[in-house]
C-alpha positions in Angstrom: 264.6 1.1 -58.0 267.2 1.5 -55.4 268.9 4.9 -55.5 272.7 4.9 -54.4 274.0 7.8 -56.7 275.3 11.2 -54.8 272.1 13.7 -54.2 271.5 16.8 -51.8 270.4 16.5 -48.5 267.2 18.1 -49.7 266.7 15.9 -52.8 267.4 13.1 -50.7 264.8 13.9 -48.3 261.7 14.1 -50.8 263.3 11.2 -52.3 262.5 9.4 -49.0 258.9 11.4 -48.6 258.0 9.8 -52.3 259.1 6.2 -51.0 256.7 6.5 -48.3 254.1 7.4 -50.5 253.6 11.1 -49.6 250.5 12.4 -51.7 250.9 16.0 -50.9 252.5 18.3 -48.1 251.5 21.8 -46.6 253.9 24.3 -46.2 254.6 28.1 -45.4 258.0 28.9 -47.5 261.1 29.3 -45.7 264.8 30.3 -46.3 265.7 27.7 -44.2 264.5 24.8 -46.2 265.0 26.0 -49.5 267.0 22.9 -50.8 264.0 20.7 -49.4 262.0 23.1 -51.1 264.1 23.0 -54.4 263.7 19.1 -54.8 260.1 19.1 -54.2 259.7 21.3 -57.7 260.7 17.6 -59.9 258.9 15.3 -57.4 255.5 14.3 -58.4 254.2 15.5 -54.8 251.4 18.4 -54.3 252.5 21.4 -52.8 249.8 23.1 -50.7 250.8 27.0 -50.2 249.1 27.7 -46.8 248.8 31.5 -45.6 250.0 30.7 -41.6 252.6 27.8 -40.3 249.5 27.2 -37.7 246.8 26.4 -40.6 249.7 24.4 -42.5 249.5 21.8 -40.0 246.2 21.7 -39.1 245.7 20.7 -42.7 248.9 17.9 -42.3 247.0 16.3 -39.3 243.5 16.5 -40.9 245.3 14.7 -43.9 246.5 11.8 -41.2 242.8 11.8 -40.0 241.7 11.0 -43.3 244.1 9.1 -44.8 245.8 6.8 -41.5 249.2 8.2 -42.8 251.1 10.6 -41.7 250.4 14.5 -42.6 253.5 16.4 -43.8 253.9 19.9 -43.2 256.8 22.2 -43.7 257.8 25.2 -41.9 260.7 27.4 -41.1 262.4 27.6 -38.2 261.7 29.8 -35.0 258.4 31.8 -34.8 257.6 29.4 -38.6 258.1 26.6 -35.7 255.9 27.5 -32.9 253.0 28.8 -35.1 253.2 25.5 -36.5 253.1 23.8 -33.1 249.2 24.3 -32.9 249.0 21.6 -35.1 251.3 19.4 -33.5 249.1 19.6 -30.3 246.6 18.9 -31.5 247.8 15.8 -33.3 249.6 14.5 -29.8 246.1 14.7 -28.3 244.0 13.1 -31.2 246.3 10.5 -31.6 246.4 11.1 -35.5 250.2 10.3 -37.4 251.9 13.7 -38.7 255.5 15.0 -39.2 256.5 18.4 -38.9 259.8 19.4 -40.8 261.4 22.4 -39.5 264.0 23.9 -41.1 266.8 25.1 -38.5 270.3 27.2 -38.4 273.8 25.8 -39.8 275.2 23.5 -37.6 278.2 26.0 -37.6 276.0 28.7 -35.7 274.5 26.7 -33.1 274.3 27.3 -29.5 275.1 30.9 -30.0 271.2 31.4 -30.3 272.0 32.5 -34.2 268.4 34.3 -36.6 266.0 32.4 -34.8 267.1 29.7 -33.5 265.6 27.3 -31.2 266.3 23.7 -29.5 263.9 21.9 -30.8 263.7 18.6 -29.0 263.5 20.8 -26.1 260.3 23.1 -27.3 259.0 19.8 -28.7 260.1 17.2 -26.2 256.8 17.2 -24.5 254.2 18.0 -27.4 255.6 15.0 -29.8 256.0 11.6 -29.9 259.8 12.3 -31.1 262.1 14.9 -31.9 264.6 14.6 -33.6 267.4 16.8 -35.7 269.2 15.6 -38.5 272.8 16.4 -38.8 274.3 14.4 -41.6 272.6 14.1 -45.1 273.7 10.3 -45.1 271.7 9.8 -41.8 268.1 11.1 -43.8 266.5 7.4 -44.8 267.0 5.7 -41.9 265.2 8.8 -39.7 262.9 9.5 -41.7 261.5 5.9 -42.0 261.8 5.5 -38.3 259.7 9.4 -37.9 257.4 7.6 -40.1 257.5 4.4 -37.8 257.2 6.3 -34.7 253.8 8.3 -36.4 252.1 5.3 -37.1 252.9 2.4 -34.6 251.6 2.6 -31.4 249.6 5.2 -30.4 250.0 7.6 -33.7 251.3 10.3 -32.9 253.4 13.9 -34.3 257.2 13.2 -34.9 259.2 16.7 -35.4 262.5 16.5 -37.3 264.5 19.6 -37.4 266.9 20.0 -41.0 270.0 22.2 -40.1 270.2 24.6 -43.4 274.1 23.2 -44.4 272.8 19.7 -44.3 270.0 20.2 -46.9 272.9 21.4 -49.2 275.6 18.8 -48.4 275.8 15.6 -50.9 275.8 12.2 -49.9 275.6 9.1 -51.9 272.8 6.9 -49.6 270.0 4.2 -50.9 266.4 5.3 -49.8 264.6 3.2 -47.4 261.3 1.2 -48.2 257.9 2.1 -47.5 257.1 1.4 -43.8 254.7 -0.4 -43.2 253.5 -0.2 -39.9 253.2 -3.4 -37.4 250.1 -3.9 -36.3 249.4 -5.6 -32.6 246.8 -8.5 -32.1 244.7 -9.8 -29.8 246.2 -13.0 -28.2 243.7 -16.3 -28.6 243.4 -16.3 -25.0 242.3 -12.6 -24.9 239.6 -13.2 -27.0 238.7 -16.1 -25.0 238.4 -14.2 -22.1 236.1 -11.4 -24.0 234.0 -13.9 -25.1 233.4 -15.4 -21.2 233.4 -11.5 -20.2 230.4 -11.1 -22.8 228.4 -14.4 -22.0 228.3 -13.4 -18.5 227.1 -9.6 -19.0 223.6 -8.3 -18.2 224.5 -4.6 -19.5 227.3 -4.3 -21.5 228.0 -1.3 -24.4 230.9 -0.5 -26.8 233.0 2.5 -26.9 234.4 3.6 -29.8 237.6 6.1 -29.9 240.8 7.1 -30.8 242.9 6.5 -34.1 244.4 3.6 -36.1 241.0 2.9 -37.3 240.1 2.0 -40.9 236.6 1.7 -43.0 236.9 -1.7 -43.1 237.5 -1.8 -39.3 234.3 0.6 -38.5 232.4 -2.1 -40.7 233.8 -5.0 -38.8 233.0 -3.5 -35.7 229.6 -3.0 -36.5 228.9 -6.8 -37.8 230.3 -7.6 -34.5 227.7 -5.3 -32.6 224.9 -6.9 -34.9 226.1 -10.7 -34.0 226.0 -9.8 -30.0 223.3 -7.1 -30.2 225.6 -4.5 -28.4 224.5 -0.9 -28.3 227.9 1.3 -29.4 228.7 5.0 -28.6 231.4 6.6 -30.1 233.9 9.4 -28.3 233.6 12.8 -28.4 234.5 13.8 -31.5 234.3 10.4 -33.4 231.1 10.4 -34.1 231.9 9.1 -38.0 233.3 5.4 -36.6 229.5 4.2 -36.2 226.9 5.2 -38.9 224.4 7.2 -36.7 221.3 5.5 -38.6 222.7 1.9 -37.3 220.2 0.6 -35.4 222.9 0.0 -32.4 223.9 3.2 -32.4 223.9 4.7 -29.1 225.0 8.2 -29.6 228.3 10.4 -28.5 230.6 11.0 -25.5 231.4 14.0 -26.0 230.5 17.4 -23.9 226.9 17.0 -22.1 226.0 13.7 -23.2 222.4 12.4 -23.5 221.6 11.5 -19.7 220.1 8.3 -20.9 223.3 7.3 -22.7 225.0 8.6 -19.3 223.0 6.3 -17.5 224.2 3.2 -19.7 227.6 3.4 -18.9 227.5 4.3 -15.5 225.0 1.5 -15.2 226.8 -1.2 -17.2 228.3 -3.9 -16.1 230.8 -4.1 -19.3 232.1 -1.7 -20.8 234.2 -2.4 -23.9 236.8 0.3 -24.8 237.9 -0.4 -28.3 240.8 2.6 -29.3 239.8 5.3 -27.3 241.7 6.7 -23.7 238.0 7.8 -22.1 239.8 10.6 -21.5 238.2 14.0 -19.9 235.8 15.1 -22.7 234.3 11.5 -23.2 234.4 10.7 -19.3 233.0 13.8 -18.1 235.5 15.1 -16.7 236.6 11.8 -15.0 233.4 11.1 -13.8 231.8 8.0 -15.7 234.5 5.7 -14.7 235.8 5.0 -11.0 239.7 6.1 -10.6 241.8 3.7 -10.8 239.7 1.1 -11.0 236.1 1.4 -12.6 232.9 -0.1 -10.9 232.4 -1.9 -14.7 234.1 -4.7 -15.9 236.6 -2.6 -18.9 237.9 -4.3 -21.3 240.2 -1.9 -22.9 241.8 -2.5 -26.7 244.2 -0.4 -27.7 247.7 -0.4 -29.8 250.2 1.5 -27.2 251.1 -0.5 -24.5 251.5 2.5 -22.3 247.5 3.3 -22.6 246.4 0.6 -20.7 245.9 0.9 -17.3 247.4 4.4 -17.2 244.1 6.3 -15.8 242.1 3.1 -15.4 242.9 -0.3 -14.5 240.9 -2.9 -16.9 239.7 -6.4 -16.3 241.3 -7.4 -19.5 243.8 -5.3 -21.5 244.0 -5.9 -25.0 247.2 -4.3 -26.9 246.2 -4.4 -30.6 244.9 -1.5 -33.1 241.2 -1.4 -33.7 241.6 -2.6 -37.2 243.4 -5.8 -36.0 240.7 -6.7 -33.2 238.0 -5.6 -35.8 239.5 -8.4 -37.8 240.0 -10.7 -34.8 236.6 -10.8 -33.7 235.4 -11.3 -37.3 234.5 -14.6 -36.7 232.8 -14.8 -32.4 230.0 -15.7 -32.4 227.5 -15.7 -28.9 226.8 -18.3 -27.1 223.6 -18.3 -26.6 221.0 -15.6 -26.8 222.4 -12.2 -25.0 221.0 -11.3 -21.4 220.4 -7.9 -22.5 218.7 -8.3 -25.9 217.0 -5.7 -27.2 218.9 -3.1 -25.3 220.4 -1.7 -28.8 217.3 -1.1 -30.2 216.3 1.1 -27.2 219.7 3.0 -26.9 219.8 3.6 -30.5 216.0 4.6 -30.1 217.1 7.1 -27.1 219.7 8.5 -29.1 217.2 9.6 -31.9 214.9 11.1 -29.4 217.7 13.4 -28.1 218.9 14.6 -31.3 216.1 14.6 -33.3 214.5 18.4 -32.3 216.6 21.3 -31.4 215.4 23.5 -28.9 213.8 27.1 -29.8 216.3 29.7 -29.7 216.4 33.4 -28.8 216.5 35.8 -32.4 215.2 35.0 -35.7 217.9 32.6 -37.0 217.3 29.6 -35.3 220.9 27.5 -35.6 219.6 24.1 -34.5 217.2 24.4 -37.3 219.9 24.9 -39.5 222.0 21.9 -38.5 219.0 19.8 -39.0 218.5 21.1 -42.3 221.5 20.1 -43.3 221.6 16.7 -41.2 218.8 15.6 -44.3 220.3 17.6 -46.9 223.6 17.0 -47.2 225.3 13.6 -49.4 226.0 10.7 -46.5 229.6 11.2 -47.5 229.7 14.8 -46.6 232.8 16.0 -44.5 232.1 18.0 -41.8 234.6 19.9 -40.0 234.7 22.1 -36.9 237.2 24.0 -34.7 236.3 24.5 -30.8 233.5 26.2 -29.7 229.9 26.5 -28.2 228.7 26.3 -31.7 230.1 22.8 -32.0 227.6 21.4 -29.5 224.6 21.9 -31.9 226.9 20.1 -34.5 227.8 17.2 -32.4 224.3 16.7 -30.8 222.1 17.0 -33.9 224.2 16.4 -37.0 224.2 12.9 -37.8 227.6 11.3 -39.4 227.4 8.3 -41.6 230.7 7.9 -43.6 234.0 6.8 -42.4 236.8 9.9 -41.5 233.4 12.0 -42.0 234.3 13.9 -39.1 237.3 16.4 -39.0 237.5 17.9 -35.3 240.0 18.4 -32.7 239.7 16.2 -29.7 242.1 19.0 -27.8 239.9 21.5 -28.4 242.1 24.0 -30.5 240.2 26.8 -31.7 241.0 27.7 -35.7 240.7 24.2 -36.4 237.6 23.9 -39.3 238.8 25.9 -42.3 242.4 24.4 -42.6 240.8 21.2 -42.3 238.0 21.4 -45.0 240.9 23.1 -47.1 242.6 19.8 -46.9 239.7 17.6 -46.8 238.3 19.6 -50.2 241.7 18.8 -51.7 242.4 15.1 -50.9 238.7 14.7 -51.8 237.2 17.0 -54.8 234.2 15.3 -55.6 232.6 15.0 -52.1 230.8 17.9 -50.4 233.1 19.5 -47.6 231.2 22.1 -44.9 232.8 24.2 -42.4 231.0 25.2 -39.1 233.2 28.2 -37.6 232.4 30.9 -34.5 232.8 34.2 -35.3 236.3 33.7 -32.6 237.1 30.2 -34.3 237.1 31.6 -38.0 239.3 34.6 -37.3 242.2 32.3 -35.8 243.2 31.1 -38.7 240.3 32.2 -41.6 243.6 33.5 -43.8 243.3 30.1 -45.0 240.0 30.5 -46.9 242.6 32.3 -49.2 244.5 28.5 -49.8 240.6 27.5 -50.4 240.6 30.0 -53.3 243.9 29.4 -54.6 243.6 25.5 -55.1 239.9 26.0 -56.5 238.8 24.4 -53.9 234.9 25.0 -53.1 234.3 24.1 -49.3 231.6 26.4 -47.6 232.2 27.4 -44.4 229.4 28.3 -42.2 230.6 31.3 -39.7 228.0 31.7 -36.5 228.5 35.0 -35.1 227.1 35.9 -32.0 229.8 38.8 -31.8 231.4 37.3 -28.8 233.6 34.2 -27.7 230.6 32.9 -26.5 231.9 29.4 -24.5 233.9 31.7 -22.2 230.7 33.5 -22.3 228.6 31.2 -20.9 231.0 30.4 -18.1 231.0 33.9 -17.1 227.2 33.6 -17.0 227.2 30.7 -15.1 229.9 31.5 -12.5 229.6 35.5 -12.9 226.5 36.3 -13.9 226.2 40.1 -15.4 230.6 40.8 -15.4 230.8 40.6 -19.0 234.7 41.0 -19.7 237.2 39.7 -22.4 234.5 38.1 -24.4 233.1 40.7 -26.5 233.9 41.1 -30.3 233.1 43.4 -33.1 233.0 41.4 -36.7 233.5 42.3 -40.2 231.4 41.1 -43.1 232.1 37.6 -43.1 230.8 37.5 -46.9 232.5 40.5 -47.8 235.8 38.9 -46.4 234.6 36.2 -49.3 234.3 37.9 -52.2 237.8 40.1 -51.4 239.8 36.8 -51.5 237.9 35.9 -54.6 235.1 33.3 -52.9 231.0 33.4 -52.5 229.4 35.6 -49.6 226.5 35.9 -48.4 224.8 37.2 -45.0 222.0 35.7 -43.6 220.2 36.7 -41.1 217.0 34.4 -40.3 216.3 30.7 -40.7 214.7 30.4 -43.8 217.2 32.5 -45.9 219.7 29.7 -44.9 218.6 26.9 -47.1 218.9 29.3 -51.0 221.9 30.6 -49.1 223.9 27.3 -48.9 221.8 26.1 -52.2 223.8 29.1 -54.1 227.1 28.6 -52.3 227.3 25.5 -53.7 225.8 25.9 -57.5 228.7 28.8 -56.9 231.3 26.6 -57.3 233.5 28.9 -55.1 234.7 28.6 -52.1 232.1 30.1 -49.6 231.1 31.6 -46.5 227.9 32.0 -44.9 227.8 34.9 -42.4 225.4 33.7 -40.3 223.9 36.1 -36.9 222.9 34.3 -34.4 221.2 35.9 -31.1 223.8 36.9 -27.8 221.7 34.8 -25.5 222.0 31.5 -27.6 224.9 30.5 -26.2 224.5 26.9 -25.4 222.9 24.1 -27.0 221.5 23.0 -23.6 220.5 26.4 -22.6 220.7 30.4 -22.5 222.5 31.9 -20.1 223.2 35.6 -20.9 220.2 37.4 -19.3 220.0 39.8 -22.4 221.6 40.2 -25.6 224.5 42.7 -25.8 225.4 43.0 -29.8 
């Protein structure tokens, strides 16, 4: 039902944030925003209490991962603003939908730099897709459906909108604006024409999978597709749950120190089929897999923002349409006769077994890749994994196997302090499936306060903390480009599981490889939230190779 009678400029904006479907929002409280934060106390939305404005939205944009819509996240204004702007980084580089509200000084004290103030289409102009402020209470529908707009269509993307206090608490008599739905790009018929003569005349092609926009139904499409052209498929680094690793056409990640073999295949194809993803450093290799500006393969690149294609590399054929659109598209090709390269799947998807089915021994007696493939057979297919940035990832990446859709919740920038806030949010949107944590001893500490939303929202994620007492990926540079000048890098821990049990979780300490397994058996009959303090050796610091000649703890 329409609404037209006279409301707050704070009821009227969770009046809007309801219309659009909001589920739940993260928030650190805020003077600022406190007739936002009034009106959400009658909506029917969940309020998640977070601990730090930077774990806050780290949850909102691992809610857009899973979900496709936009995270929503509240913080005050000022330092509430830039703690918060972790989150929105990292959503600008993943290319996941998320709106930061921030609430900001009286329109009446601006420009004299009032109680933290700040000009935030200026700090945000570069980090966002938009910034905005919103200055009359009237004006609230129509930008907030076009912030929601922005987040979706396109490359998705973080849209800041910045609520001057007065206009929160000023009436206006408005009608709320429908749910957006966003428009979706397609493939034109003679695009898929031309794919289908760029196909037929391939001897080594392979599909890339990246980026957002994607859907389960999409990821399912994509695979049919593979199966009806016999196309081995790699997925971007950190998208490894787009492509079910026991497909037989999977072909593995592009992430950091890719298989050589899968290497091998895209330098040595002669097609390469982009489908979402940018190819960007990580998954290129630092620029290296791909000729500058234009690649030795044939690309064909899909993707939904127009300003993606041919903005590193120039493609044979640019497609502008979102995955799940060209998933749909393609639903009914066919080849047209029996592929040139035949066969090839099977023997990617069989090299891609090979190099991440045995971890390497490690230094000490708790051998990590041991652990990862312990849990690679033992946890659900549904599981949600999540990780932050760090050496430690690499075991993750290169021997955990994902299966389910949104399975994987990591940051493609690389921002540290990542994996807690997201299994926080991932445990809440979905209770009955089994959410794990990886964490460095660095990573956790950056924003582990939120283990203490974990325990407030009964939420029972474990998070698994590997503590080699150092921040062990600047670590290993240092070793590699200064061997013996340790500096900076060192770190002295607390009890991980004693942090637990203070904020009311499960602890436990383990020490060597087969204490792991009753470990993580008991975390979970716990029914707590969890942590697994797990020591790992100082010379393990890559899971390629050791490079610190001896251990330093």
């Amino acid at each position: 039902m329409t609404k037209s009678n006279a409301r707050t400029g704070g009821q009227i904006l969770i009046d809007q944030l309801v219309a659009q479907g909001v589920e739940r929002v993260t928030c650190v409280p805020g003077e600022s925003y406190l007739a936002a934060l009034d009106a959400l106390h009658d909506s029917p939305i969940d309020v998640v209490i977070c601990r730090a404005e930077g774990g806050a939205a780290m949850m909102a944009e691992a809610y857009g991962k899973l979900t496709g819509r936009p995270g929503i996240c509240f913080v005050t204004r000022g330092p509430g603003s830039t703690n918060a702007a972790h989150g929105v980084h990292i959503a600008m580089q993943d290319s996941t939908p998320m709106i930061l509200f921030v609430g900001q000084v009286d329109t009446g004290m601006r420009e004299r730099e009032a109680f933290q103030e700040l000009d935030y289409k200026a700090v945000f102009g570069t980090m966002a897709k938009w910034a905005v402020e919103i200055d009359r209470p009237d004006r609230i529908p129509e930008l907030v459906a076009r912030a929601f707009r922005v987040a979706l269509q396109g490359r998705p993307g973080p849209v800041v909108i910045s609520l001057p206090e007065n206009m929160l608490t000023e009436t206006a008599a408005v009608a709320d604006a429908p749910k957006v739905k966003p428009a979706a790009t397609w493939p034109a018929p003679a695009d898929l024409e031309r794919l289908g003569s760029m196909l037929a005349g391939a001897k080594a092609p392979i599909v890339v999978l990246g980026g957002s926009a994607w859907t389960a139904e999409a990821a399912k499409g994509i695979a049919r597709f593979a199966e009806r052209f016999d196309l081995p498929v790699a997925t971007s680094f950190r998208r490894a749950s787009l492509f079910d690793a026991d497909h037989s056409h999977y072909a593995g990640d592009l992430g950091i120190g890719p298989s050589p073999k899968l290497r091998d295949r895209i330098t040595g194809a002669d097609v390469i089929l982009l489908i979402g993803g940018r190819m960007s450093e990580m998954p290129s290799s630092s620029y290296t897999l791909l000729d500058i500006p234009v690649p030795s393969q044939k690309l064909i690149h899909v993707h939904p923002g127009a300003e993606e294609l041919g903005r590193v590399y120039q493609p044979a054929l640019a497609i502008q349409a979102t995955p799940a659109a060209f998933a749909a598209a393609v639903e009914t090709m066919m080849p047209a006769a029996v592929p040139a390269w035949k066969g090839e799947a099977a023997k990617a998807h069989a090299d891609y077994l090979a190099w991440t089915n045995k971890p390497r021994e490690l230094p000490g007696s708790f051998q990590y890749g041991e652990v990862v493939t312990w849990l690679r057979d033992r946890l659900p297919k549904d599981a949600i994994v999540c990780n932050g940035a760090g050496n430690y990832a690499g075991w993750i990446h290169r021997h955990h196997r994902f299966h389910a859709f949104a399975a994987q919740l990591a940051p493609t920038s690389g921002s540290m302090g990542y994996g807690v806030p997201a299994a926080v949010m991932a445990k809440r949107h979905h209770p009955d499936r089994v959410v794990v944590a990886f964490a460095g001893d660095g990573c956790f500490l950056m924003n582990g306060q939120e283990f203490a939303t974990a325990v407030q929202y009964d939420a029972p994620l474990i998070v698994v903390v590997i503590d080699n007492a150092q921040y062990g990926t600047i670590r290993m540079h240092q070793e590699r480009d200064y061997p013996g000048r340790v500096v900076g890098t060192q770190l002295k821990n607390p009890d991980f599981a004693l942090y637990a049990e203070a904020f009311g979780g499960h602890g436990e300490r383990v020490e060597r490889t087969e204490d792991f397994a009753p470990a993580f058996e008991r975390a979970l009959a716990s029914g707590k939230p969890a942590i697994l303090h797990c020591l790992v050796d100082q010379r393990a610091l890559s899971v390629g190779k050791d490079f610190a000649p001896q251990a330093t703890r």
